[in-house]
N, C-alpha and C positions, 0 to 999 in steps of 0.2 A: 566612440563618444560615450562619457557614462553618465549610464542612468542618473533620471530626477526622481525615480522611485523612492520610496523611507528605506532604509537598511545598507546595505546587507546586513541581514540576520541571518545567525549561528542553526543549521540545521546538522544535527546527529545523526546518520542512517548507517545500516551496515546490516547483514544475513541476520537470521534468526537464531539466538544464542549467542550474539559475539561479544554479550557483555558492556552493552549501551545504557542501562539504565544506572549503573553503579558508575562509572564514567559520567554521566548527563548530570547526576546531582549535583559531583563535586566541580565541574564546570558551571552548572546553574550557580551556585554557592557561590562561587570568585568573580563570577558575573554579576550577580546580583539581580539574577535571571528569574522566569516562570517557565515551567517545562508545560508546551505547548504538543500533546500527543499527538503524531500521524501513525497511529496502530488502526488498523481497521473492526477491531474485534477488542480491544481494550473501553473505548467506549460505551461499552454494551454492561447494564448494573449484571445481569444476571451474568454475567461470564468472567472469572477469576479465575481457579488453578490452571482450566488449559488456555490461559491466552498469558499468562508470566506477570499478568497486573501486578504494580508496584505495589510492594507492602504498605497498610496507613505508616509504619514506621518512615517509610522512606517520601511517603505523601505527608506525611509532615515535616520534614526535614527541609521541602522545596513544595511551593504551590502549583499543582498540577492542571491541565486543562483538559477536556476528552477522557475522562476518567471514569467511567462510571456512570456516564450524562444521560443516557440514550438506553429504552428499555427495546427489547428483542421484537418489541411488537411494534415498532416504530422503527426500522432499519433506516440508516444513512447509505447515501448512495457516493460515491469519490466526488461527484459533483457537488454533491448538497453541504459535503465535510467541508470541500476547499471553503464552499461560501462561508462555511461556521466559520474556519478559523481563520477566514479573513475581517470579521468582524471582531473575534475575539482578541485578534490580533491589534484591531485598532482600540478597541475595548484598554487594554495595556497601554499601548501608547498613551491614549488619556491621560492616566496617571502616572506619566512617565516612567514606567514597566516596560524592561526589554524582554523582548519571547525569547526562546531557546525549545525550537522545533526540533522532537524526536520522535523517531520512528523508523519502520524496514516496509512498511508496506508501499509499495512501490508506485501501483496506481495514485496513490493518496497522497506520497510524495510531490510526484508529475504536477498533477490535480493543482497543488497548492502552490509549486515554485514556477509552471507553465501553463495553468485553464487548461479547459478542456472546451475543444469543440463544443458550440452550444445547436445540436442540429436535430430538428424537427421531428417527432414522432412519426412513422409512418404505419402504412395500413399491414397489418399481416397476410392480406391478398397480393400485394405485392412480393413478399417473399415466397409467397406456396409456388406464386406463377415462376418466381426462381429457381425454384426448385426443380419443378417440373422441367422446365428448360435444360436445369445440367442435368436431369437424366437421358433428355430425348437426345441434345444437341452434344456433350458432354465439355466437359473446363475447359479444354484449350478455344471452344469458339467463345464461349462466356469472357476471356483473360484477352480474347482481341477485341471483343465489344467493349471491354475498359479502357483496352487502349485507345481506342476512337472515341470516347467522351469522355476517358478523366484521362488524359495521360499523363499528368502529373502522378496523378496517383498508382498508376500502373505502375509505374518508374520505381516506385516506391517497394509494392506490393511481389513478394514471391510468387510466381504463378502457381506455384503447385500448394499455396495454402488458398484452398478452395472457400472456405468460408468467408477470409476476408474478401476476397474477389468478391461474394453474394455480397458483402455486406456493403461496398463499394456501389456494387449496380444497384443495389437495394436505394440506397441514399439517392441516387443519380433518377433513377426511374418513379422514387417516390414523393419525390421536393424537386423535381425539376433543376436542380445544381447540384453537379459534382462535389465527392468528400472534399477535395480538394478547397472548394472553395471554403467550407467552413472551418478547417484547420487553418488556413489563410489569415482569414477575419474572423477569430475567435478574441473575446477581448484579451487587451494584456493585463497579467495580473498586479497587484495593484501595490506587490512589496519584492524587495529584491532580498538573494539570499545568497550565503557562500556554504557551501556543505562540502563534510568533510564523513568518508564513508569508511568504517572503523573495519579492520578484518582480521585471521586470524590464519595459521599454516592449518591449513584444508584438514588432516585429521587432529589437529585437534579442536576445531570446531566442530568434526562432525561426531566426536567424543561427548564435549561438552551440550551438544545437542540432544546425544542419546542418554547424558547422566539428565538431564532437563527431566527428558520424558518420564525416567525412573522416581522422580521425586514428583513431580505431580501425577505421577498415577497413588505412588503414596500419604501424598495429601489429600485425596481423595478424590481425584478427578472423576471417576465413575459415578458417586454419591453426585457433583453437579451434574453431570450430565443426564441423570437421572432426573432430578429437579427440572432441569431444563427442559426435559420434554413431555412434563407434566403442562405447561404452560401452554396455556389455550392461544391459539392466534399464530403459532408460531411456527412456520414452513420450516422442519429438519432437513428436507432435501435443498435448499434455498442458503446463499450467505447471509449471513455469518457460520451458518451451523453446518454446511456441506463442505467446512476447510478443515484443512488438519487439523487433528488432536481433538476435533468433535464429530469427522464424519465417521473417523475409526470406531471411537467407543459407541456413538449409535446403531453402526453395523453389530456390534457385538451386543448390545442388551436387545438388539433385535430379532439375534440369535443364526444371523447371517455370517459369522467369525464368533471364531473361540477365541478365549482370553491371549493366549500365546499371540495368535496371529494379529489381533488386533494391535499387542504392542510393536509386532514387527512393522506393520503399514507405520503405525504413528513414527515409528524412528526413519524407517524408508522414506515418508515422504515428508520429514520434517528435514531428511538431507536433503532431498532432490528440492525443496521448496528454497534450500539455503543457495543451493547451486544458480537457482534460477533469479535469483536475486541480485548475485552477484555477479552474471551477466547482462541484465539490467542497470545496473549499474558503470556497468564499462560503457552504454552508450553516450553517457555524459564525460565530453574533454574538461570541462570546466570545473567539475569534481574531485575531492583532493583526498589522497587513498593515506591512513595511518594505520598500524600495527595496537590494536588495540591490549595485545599481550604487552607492548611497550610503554603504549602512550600516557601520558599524564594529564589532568588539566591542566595544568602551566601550560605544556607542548600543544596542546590541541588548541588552547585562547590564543598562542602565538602564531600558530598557524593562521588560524580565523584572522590576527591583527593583518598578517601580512596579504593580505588577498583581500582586501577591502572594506576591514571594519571600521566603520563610520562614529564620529566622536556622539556622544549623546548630547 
């Protein structure tokens, strides 16, 4: 049956480096689009060379959303994002303005095209007693005690990823219902979308990721990152600032890594962050994979038409 949701709307996602933002324009532009960010760390005014924020050149070429919004002392959490850019998104509609959501960050992704459980704070005596328990009793009786009150969730759940299991019993011990239930009845989200997740032959993405790094450390990435942790209020060990390309250079001005090394992590784990995305992304059947080294906007809006783009 299909959705009475507004949309589908054109979501862009794809690794980090694959060359989404110079693609997103010229699609915004034929669209007659607003580029709608799902970057987790684009966002944020104080952060530009290491998170690849779009040039004003290119922020004026196409009106952008999540850009610069949100200062470091104020962090967005994937829930609180969806809710922005569910308003922002109706914001547009208003004036008959279609989105054009881009972004790789994956949680924020989810967040926007499927909610997120909305499930109850609980005590942190509930998890110390957790704890305690997998050391006395150890994981495999903890992973049968989930199976006997969430088994849905058990089903779900690896046994031998032990944190989720706590975080499972955690919920279950702490609010009296099972995770399950609140991924269940979590509300539905309030726009539909068709995404199309751009990608590229494995090294030469993970080329174009390691030339990335080399030019924003030449534009000066060290000098922000400098700046950045001058600013009062603001947790370095903490997201935004504990992800790549900012937790490396604060190891090093902290004198924890030397220059060399620091740019090895940053290229290391801006591959393994590309990899992990892109297995996140195979969990969606409903996702539509293009060769970003081929695609065009013409190819990529035909795509979009043929999978359920709705007339305005």
């Amino acid at each position: 049956m299909a959705s009475s949701r507004p949309g589908p709307f054109l979501t862009l996602t794809g690794p980090t480096a694959v060359g989404k933002t110079e693609l997103s324009l010229s699609v915004a532009e034929q669209l007659d689009a607003e580029i709608v960010s799902l970057d987790s760390r684009q966002v944020y005014q104080e952060l530009t060379i290491g998170t690849a924020k779009p040039t004003p050149a290119q922020q004026a070429r196409v009106p952008h959303h999540f850009i610069g919004e949100r200062s470091l002392t104020a962090p967005y959490t994937a829930g609180d994002y969806a809710d922005a850019v569910n308003k922002r998104i109706r914001t547009l509609l208003s004036r008959d303005t279609r989105p054009l959501l881009v972004g790789g960050a994956t949680l924020y992704v989810h967040a926007v095209q499927y909610g997120l459980a909305d499930i109850p704070d609980v005590d942190n005596d509930v998890r110390d007693w957790l704890e305690d328990r997998l050391e006395d009793e150890g994981k495999e009786a903890l992973y049968e005690e989930l199976k006997d009150v969430d088994p849905r969730q058990a089903e779900k759940n690896d046994p031998t990823k032990t944190q989720r299991v706590l975080r499972a019993l955690e919920v279950y011990h702490g609010t009296g219902n099972p995770l399950s239930y609140y991924h269940e009845n979590q509300p539905e989200p309030p726009y539909d979308y068709t995404t199309i997740v751009l990608n590229r032959d494995r090294d030469e993405l993970y080329e174009r990721a390691n030339k990335r790094v080399d030019r924003m450390l030449a534009d000066g990435l060290l000098d922000e990152v400098r700046e950045v942790m001058q600013i009062e209020g603001v947790a370095l060990d903490e997201p935004p600032l504990s992800t790549i390309g900012y937790r490396e250079p604060i190891q090093h001005l902290q004198g924890e890594i030397d220059y060399d090394e620091m740019v090895r992590r940053i290229k290391r784990n801006t591959r393994r962050y590309a990899k992990r995305q892109l297995t996140w992304f195979r969990r969606y059947d409903e996702y539509h994979w293009m060769d970003a080294a081929e695609a065009t906007a013409p190819e990529i809006i035909e795509t979009y038409r043929q999978h359920g783009e709705t007339a305005e």
